[in-house]
C-alpha positions as CSV (number, residue, x, y, z in Angstrom):
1,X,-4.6,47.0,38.7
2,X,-8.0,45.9,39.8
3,X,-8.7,42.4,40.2
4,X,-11.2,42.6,37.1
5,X,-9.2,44.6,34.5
6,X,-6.2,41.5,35.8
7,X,-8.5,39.1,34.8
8,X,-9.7,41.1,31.6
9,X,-5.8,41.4,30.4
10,X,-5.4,37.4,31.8
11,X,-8.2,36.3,29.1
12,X,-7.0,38.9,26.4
13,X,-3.3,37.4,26.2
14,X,-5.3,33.5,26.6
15,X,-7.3,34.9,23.4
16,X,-3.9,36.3,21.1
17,X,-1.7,33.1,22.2
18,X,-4.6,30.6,20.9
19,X,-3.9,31.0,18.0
20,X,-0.4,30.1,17.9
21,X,-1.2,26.8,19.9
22,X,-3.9,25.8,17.2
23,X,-0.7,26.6,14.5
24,X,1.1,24.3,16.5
25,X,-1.0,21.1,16.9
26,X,0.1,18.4,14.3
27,X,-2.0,18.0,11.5
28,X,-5.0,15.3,11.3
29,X,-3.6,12.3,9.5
30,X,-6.1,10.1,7.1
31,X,-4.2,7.1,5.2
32,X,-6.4,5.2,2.9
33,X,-5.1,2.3,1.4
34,X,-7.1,0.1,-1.3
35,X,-6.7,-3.6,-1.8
36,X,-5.5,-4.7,-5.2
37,X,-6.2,-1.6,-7.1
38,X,-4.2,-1.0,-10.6
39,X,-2.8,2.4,-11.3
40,X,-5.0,2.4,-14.7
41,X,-8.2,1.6,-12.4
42,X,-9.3,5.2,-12.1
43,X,-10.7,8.0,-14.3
44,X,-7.9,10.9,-12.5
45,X,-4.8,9.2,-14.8
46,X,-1.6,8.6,-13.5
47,X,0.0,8.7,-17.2
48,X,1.5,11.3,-19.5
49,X,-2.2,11.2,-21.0
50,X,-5.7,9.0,-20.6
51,X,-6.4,5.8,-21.8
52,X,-9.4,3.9,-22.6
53,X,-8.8,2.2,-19.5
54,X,-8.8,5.7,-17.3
55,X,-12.3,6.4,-19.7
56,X,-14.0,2.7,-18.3
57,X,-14.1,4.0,-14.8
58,X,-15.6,6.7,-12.7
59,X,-14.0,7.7,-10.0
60,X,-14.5,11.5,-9.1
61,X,-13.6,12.0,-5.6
62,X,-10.0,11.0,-6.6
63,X,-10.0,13.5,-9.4
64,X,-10.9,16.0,-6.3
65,X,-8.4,14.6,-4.3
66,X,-6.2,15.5,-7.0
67,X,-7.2,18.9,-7.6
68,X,-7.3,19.6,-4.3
69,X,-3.3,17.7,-3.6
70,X,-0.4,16.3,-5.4
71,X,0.0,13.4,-7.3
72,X,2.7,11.1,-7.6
73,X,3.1,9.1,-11.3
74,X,6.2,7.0,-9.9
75,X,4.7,5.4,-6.7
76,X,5.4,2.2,-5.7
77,X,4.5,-0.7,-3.7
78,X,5.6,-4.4,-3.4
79,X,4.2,-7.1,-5.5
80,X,1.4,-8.6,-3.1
81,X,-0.2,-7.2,0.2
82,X,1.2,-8.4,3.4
83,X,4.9,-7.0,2.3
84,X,3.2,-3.4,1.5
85,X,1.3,-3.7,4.8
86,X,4.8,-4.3,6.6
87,X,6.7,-2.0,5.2
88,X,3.9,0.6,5.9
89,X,3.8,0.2,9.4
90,X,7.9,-0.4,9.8
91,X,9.4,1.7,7.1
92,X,11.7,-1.2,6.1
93,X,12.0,-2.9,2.5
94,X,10.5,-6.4,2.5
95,X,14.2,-7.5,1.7
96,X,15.1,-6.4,5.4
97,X,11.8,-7.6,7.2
98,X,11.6,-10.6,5.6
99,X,7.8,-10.6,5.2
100,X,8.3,-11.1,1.8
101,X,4.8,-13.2,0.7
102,X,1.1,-12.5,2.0
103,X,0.8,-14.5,5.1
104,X,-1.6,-17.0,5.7
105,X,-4.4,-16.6,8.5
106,X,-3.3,-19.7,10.1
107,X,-0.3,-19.6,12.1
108,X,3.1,-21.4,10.9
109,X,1.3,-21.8,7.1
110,X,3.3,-21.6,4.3
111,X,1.3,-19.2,1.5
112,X,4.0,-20.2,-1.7
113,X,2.5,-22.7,-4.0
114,X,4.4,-25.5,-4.3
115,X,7.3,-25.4,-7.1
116,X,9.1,-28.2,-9.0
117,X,12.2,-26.1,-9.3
118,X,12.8,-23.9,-6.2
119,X,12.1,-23.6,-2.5
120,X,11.3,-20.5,-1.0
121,X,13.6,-19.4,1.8
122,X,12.5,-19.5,5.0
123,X,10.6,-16.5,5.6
124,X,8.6,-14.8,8.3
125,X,5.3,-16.3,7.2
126,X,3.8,-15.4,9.9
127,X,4.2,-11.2,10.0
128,X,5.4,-8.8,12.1
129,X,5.1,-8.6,15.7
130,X,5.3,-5.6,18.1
131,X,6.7,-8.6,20.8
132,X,10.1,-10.2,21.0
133,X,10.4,-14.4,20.2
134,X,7.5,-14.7,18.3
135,X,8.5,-17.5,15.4
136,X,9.0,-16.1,12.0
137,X,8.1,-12.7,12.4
138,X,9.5,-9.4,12.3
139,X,9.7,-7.4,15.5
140,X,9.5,-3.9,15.3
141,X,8.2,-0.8,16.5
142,X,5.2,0.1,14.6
143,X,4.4,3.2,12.8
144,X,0.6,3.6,15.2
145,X,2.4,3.1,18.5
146,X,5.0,5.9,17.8
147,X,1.7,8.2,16.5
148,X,-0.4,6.9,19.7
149,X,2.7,8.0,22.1
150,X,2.9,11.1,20.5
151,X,-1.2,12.0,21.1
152,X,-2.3,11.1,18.4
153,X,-5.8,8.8,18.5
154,X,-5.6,5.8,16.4
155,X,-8.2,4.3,14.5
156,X,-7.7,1.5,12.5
157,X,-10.6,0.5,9.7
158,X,-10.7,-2.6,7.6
159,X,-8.0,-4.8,6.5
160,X,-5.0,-5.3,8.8
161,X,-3.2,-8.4,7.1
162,X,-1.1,-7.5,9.1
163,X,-0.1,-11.6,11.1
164,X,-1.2,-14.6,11.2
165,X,-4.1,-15.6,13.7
166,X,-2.4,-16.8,17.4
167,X,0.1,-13.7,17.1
168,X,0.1,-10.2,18.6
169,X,0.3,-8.6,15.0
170,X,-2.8,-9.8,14.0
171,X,-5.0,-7.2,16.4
172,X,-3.9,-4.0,15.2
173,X,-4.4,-3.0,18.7
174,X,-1.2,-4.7,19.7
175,X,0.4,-2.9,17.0
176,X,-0.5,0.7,18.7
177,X,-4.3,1.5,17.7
178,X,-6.6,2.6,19.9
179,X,-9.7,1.2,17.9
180,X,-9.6,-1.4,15.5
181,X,-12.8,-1.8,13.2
182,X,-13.5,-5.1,11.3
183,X,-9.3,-6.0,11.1
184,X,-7.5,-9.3,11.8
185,X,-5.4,-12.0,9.9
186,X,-7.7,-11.9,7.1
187,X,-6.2,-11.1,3.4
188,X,-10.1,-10.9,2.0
189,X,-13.3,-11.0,2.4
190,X,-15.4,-13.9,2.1
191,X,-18.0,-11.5,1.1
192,X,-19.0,-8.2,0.3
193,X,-22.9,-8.7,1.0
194,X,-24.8,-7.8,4.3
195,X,-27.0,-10.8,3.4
196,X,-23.8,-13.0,3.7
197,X,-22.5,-11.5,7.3
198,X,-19.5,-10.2,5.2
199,X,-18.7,-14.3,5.3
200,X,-19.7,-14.8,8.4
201,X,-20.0,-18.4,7.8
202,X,-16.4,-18.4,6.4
203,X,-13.6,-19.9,9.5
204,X,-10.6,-17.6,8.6
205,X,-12.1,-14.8,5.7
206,X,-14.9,-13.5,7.4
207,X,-14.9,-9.6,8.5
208,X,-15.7,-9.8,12.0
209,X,-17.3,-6.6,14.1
210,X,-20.3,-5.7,11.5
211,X,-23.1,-7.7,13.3
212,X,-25.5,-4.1,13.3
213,X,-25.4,-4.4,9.5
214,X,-26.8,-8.1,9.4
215,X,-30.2,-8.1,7.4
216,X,-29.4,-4.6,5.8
217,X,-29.0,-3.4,2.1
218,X,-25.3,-2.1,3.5
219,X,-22.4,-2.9,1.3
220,X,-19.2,-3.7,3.0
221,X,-17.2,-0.7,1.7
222,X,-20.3,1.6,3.1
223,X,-20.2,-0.5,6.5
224,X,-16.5,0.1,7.0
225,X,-16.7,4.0,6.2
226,X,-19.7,4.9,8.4
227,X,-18.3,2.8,11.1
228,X,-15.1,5.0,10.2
229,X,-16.7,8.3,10.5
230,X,-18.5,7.0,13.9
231,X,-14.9,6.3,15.4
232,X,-13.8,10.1,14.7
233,X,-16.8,11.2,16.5
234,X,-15.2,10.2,19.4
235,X,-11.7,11.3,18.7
236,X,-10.1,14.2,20.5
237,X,-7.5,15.9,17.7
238,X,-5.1,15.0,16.5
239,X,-6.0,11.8,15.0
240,X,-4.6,9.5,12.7
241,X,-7.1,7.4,10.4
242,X,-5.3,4.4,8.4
243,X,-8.7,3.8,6.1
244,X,-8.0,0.5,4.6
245,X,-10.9,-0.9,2.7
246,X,-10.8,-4.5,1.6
247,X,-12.0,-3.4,-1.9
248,X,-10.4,-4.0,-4.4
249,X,-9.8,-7.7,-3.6
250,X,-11.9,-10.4,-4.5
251,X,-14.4,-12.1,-4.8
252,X,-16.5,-9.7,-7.4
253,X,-19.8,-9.1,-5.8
254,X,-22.1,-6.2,-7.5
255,X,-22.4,-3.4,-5.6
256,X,-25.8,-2.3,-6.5
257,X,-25.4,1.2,-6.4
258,X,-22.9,1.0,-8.8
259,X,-23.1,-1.9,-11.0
260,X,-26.3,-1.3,-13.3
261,X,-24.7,1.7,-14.6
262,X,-21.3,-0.3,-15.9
263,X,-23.6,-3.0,-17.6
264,X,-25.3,-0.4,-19.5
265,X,-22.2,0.6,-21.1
266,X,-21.6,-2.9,-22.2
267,X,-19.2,-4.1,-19.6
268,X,-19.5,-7.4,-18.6
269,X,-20.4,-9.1,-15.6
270,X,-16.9,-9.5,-13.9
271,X,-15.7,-5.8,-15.6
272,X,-18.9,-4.4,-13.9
273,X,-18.2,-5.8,-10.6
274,X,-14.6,-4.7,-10.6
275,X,-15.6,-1.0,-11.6
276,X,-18.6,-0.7,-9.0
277,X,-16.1,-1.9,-6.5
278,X,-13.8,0.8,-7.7
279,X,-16.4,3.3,-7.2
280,X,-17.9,2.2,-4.3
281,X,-14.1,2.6,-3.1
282,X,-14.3,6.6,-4.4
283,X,-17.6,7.1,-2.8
284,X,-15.7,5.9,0.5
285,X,-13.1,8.5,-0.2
286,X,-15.6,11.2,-0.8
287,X,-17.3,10.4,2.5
288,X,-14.3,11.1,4.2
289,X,-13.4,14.2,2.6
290,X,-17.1,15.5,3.4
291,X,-16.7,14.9,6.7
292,X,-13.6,16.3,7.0
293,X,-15.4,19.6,5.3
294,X,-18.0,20.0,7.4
295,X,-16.3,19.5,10.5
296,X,-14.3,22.3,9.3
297,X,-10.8,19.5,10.0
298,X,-9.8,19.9,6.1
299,X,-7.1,22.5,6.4
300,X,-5.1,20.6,8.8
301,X,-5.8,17.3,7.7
302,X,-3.0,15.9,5.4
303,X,-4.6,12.7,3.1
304,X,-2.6,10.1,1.7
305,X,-4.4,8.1,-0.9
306,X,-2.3,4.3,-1.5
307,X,-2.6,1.4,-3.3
308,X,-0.7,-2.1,-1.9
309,X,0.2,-3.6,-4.8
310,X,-0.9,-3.8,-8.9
311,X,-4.2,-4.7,-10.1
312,X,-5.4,-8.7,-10.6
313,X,-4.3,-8.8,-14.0
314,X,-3.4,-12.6,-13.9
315,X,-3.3,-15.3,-16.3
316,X,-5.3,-17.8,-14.3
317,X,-6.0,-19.8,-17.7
318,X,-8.0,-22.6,-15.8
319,X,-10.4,-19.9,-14.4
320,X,-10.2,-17.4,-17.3
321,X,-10.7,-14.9,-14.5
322,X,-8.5,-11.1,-16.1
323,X,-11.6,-8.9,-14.7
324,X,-8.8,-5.7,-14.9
325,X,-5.8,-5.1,-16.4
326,X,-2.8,-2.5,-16.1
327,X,-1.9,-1.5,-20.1
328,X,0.4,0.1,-20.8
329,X,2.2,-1.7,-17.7
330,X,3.3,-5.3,-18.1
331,X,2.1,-7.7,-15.8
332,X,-0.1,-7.2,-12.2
333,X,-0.5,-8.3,-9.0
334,X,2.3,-11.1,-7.9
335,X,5.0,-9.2,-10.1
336,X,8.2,-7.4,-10.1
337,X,6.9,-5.7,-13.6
338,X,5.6,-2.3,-13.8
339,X,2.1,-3.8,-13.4
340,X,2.2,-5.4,-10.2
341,X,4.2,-2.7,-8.1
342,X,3.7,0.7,-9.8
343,X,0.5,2.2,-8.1
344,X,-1.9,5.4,-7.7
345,X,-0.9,7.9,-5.2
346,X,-2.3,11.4,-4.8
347,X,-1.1,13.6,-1.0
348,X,-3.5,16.6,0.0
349,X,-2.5,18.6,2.6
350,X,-3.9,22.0,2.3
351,X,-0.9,24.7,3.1
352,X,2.5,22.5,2.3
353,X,1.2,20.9,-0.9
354,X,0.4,22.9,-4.4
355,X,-3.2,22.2,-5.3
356,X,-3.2,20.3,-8.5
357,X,0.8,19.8,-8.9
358,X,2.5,16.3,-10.2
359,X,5.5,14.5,-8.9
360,X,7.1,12.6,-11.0
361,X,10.1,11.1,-8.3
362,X,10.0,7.4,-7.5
363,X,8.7,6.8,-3.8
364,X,8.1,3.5,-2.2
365,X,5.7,1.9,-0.1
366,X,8.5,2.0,3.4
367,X,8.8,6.2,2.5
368,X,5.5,6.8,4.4
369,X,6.9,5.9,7.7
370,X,9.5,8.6,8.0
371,X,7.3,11.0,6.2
372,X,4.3,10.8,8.8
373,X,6.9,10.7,11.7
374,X,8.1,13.9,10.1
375,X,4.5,15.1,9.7
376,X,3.6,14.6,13.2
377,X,6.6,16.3,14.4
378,X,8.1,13.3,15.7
379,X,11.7,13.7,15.8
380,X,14.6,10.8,16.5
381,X,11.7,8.2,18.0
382,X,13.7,5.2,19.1
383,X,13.2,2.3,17.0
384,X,13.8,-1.4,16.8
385,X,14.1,-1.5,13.0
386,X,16.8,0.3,11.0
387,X,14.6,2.2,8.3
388,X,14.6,1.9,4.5
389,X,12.5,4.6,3.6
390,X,12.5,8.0,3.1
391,X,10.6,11.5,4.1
392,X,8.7,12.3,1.1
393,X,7.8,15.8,3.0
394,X,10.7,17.5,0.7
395,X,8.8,15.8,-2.3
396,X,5.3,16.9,-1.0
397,X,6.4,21.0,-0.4
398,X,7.9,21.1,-3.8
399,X,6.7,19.2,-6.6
400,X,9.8,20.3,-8.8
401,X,12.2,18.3,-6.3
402,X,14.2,15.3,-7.0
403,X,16.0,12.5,-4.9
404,X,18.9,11.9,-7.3
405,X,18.9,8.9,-8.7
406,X,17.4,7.0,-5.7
407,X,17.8,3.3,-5.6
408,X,14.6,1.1,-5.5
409,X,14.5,-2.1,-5.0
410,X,12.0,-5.2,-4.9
411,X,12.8,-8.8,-3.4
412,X,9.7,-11.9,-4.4
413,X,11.9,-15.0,-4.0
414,X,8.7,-16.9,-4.0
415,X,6.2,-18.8,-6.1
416,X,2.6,-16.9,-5.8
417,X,-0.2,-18.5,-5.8
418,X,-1.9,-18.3,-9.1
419,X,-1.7,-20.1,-12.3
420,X,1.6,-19.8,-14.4
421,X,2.3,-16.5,-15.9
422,X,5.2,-14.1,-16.8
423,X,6.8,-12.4,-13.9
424,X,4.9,-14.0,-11.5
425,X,6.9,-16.5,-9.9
426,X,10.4,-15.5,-7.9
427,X,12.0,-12.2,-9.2
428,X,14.2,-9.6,-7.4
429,X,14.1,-5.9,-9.7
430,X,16.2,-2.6,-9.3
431,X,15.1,0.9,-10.3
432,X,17.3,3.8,-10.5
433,X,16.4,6.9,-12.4
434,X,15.1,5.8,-15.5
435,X,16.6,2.6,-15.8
436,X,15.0,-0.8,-14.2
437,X,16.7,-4.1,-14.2
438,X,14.6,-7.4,-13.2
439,X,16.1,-11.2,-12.6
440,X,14.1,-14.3,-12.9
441,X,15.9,-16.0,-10.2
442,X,14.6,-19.3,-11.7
443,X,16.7,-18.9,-15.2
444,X,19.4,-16.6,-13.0
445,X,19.0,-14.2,-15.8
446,X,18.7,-11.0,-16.3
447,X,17.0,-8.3,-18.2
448,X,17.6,-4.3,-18.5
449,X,14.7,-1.6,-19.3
450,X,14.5,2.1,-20.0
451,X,11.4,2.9,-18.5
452,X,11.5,6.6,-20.0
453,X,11.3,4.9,-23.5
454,X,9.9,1.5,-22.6
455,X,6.6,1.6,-19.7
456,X,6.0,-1.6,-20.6
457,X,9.0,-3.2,-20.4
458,X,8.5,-4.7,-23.8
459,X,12.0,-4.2,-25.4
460,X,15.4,-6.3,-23.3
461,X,18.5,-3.7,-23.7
462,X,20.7,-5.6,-21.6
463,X,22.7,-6.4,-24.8
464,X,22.9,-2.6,-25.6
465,X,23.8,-1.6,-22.6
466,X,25.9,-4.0,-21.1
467,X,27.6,-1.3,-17.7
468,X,24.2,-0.2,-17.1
469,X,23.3,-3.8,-16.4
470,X,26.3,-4.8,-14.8
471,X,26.3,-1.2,-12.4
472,X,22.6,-2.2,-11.6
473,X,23.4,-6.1,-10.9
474,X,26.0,-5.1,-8.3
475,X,23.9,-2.5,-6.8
476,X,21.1,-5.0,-6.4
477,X,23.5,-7.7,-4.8
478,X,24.3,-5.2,-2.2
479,X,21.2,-3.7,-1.3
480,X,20.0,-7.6,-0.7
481,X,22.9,-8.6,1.1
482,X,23.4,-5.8,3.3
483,X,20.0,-6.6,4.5
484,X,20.1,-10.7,5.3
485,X,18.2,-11.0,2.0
486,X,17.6,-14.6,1.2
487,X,17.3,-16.8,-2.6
488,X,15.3,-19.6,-2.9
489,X,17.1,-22.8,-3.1
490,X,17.6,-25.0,-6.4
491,X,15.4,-28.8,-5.2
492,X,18.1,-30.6,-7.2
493,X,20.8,-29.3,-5.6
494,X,20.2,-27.6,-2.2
495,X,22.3,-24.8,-3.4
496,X,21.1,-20.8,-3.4
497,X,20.4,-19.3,-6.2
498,X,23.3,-16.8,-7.5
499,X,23.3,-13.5,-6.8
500,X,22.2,-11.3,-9.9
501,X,26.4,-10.2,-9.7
502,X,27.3,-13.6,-10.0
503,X,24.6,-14.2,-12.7
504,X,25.5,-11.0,-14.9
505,X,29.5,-12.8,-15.1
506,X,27.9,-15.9,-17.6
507,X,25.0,-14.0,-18.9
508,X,26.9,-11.6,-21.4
């Protein structure tokens, strides 16, 4: 063979194998996760059927998100942020990680508001760390690291909330990304406004990195997604995008290219706000998705769209501030109830998931750490944590496929930080299949709902069902126990509260 034709039949075999390398190489990964958004705040619902609510806001690039993915009606997340955010990056359930409040920007601060009747347990207010012998955090290895070792380039955008300030989990570089835009110990935004510096002036809640949109007419959820797309510019493939806005979260600032269309229709000021945020959030979405089409990255790009806890349906009575609400759910944001944990989640991944299917199986918030693992081909990583969740990738390839009768479980054994309101103040609850079963830890008492029959927890059937309560009661004792799981303690007394076991004995 001549030296040319040996070249020639070199370059013809390089040509037939690309293609089985490009097959090969682990799909993109973008995860965008949204601050405080309701599962009713969107016009793609997440119900058996629309409601007025679904009909106040526009949000069309999640109705394409839909069409173009799967979307799951049972999703779940933990009742405030920084226990989502942990479990996310960790794949354990806040009772194991023990991040069970939002943690304050300052190190060693307590975020519970004070209570006449309980303390809060001691807790690892200050986050998770990716180090050993850091004071009330978690150590474990996080979800970006393992990505990052595996070749995958990590970009982090927007709110990390991730530790308090003074500890390596507040740079989300510590915690395995390669770039980190505008993240840090911050829970919020001081502002939304370019003519504010994002709250520049603020000592702990300003967004920090944005200085080349000072003086502009840029919006913060705008700022955050074209410094996104700039980051990917730069990425060799594959690469894993954790998009997390600061919208929804207070404060309500107009976005102007929003909010004049939402007054028209007779919302008011605060209901306008909130819905321009909400779109301003979809237009962020749709920017992605665009680029992701004309980069031609779409068909092996998988999208996981996320919410971290219930909308801000509060009853702040001294403030009058209920800009949103979750009917039919009971309840939002700082809640064990339907309202503060049950969020919107929709999964594209062109190839693996039907366009336009629905999943009704519960999933929760720690799932998405075995599931990308399993995405990215990332098989037995050694970890530091013992994991809680579960690969959803069975769920994504067929949307008729169940997890019988899974077992999910939430842990709040704190006060939050809001005016009084039901379900707000230290709950632990237990799904499994259709039935839920919640205990006030205060009154050590418990209560039993179909959810099938009952969304809105409305109707108490503990006295109906008496073994269903008492099954669930022992199953929730042992899920908390086997995982160091710790009650607040009674100020009178000193004592623990009783397990939901030992309360079910004197309740019936």
């Amino acid at each position: 063979m001549t030296k040319r034709k040996k070249c020639y039949s070199l370059l013809v075999a390089a040509f037939l194998y690309l293609p089985t390398v490009f097959a090969q190489q682990p799909p993109n990964i973008v995860l965008f996760l949204v601050d405080d958004m309701g599962w009713q705040d969107t016009s793609e619902p997440f119900w058996t059927q629309a409601t007025p609510l679904n009909k106040r806001f526009h949000t069309p690039n999640m109705e394409r998100l839909a069409r173009r993915g799967i979307k799951f009606t049972n999703a779940y997340a933990t009742p405030v942020c920084t226990p989502t955010r942990v479990s996310l990056m960790t794949g354990m359930n806040a009772a194991r990680h023990h991040v069970s409040n939002w943690t304050s920007p300052l190190r060693d601060k307590r975020s519970d508001r004070p209570d006449s009747l309980l303390q809060a347990p001691d807790w690892n207010m200050n986050g998770m760390s990716p180090a050993a012998g850091v004071p009330h955090t978690v150590h474990a290895t996080p979800l970006p690291q393992l990505l990052g070792d595996a070749g995958y380039y990590t970009v982090h955008c927007g709110k990390a909330h991730f530790g308090s300030t003074g500890t390596p989990g507040a740079d989300p570089r510590n915690l395995g990304f390669r770039v980190n835009i505008a993240g840090h110990a911050a829970g919020h935004p001081a502002s939304y406004l370019p003519e504010k510096k994002y709250g520049a002036a603020s000592a702990t809640n300003y967004v920090p990195g944005l200085e080349e949109f000072y003086g502009t007419d840029v919006f913060l959820t705008e700022a955050l997604t074209r410094k996104a797309l700039s980051a990917l510019d730069s990425a060799r493939a594959p690469f894993f995008l954790y998009m997390a806005q600061y919208a929804v979260h207070v404060p309500l600032e107009a976005d102007q290219r929003f909010y004049p269309s939402y007054i028209s229709r007779g919302l008011d000021d605060k209901e306008a706000k909130y819905a321009a945020l909400i779109e301003g959030m979809d237009k962020s979405l749709g920017d992605i998705m665009d680029y992701l089409d004309r980069k031609g990255m779409t068909d092996n790009t998988i999208i996981l769209f996320m919410s971290d806890n219930g909308g801000l349906s509060t009853y702040r009575t001294q403030h009058q501030e209920k800009h949103t609400q979750n009917l039919p759910l009971r309840s939002g944001k700082g809640s064990v109830f339907e309202g503060g944990i049950r969020e919107p989640m929709i999964v594209s991944w062109p190839g693996t998931v039907q366009p336009g299917s629905v999943q009704a199986q519960p999933v929760i918030i720690e799932d998405f750490f075995p599931t990308l693992l399993e995405v990215a081909g990332i098989k037995k990583p050694a970890l530091l944590q013992q994991l809680d969740g579960q690969s959803m990738v069975p769920l994504l390839k067929n949307a008729s496929s169940r997890q019988k009768e899974r077992t999910l479980v939430w842990h709040y054994p704190h006060r939050w930080m809001y005016e009084e309101g039901p379900g707000l103040h230290f709950f632990s609850a237990i799904r499994k299949g259709d039935w839920k079963l919640v205990y006030d830890q205060r009154k050590e008492q418990l209560s039993l709902y179909n959810l099938k029959d009952d969304i809105g927890e409305q109707h108490d059937v503990i006295q109906a069902h008496p073994r269903k309560a008492k099954e669930l009661a022992a199953l929730l004792t042992t899920y908390l126990q086997t995982r160091g799981a710790e009650m607040p303690l009674r100020r009178s007394t000193g004592q623990a509260v009783r397990w939901p076991s030992e309360a079910y004995a004197t309740a019936l």
